[in-house]
C-alpha positions in Angstrom: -5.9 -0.4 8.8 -2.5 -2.8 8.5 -1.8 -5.2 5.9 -3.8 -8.2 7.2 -6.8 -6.1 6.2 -6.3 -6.0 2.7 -4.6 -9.8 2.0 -7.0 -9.7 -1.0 -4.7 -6.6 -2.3 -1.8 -8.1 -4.6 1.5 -8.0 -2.9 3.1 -6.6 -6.0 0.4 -3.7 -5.7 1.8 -2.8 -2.4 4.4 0.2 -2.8 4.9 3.4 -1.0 2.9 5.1 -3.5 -0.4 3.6 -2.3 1.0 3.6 1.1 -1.2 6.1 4.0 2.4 7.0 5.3 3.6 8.7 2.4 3.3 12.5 3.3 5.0 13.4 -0.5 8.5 14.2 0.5 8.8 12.2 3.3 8.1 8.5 5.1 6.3 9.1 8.0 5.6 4.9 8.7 7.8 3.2 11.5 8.5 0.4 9.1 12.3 -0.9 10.0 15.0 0.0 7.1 16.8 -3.1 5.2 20.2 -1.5 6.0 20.4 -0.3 9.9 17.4 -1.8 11.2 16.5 1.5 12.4 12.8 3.3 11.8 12.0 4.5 8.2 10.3 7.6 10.0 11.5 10.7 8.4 13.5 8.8 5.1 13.0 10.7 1.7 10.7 8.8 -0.7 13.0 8.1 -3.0 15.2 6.1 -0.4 11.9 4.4 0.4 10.7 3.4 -2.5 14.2 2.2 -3.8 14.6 0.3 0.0 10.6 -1.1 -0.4 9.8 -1.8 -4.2 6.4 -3.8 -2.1 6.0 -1.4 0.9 7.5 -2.3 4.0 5.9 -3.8 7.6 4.0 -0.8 8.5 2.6 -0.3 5.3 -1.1 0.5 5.1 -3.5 1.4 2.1 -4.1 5.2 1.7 -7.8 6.8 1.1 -6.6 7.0 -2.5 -5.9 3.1 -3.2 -8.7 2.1 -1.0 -11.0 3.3 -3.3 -9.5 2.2 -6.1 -9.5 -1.3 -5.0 -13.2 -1.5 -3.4 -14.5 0.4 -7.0 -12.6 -2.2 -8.8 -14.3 -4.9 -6.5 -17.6 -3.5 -7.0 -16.9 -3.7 -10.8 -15.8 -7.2 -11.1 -19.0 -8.3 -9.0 -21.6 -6.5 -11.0 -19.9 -7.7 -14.0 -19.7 -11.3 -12.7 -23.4 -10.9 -11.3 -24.7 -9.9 -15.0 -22.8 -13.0 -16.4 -24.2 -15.6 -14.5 -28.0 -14.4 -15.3 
């Protein structure tokens, strides 16, 4: 899944934490960094997240987020569902 699939997601909400190519220690997304224009394959997080602050152009949701979001989805339409009754 790429970022078009989730325009509902808040760009601000986009970071290399929710991101599927963080492996932890390590990028492993072939976004291009800000400074060489090279691939951000293989970067340390912290460079990441510091070069990123909203995830770069081959960010893409993990499991985790995805989840999140659909659940909080879910939430918001019951609860809107039960208010218009």
């Amino acid at each position: 899944m790429r970022k078009a699939d989730f325009d509902y997601l808040e760009p601000s909400k986009r970071s290399c934490d929710n991101c599927e190519f963080n492996f932890g220690y390590v990028c492993a997304g072939y976004g291009r960094r800000t400074d060489n224009g090279e691939y951000t394959y293989g970067m340390s997080m912290d460079e990441v997240k510091k070069m990123f602050t909203h995830g770069c152009d081959d960010w893409g949701i993990s499991l985790e987020a995805f989840i999140e979001v659909e659940e909080e989805r879910e939430r918001n339409l019951l609860k809107n569902k039960k208010y218009r009754k």
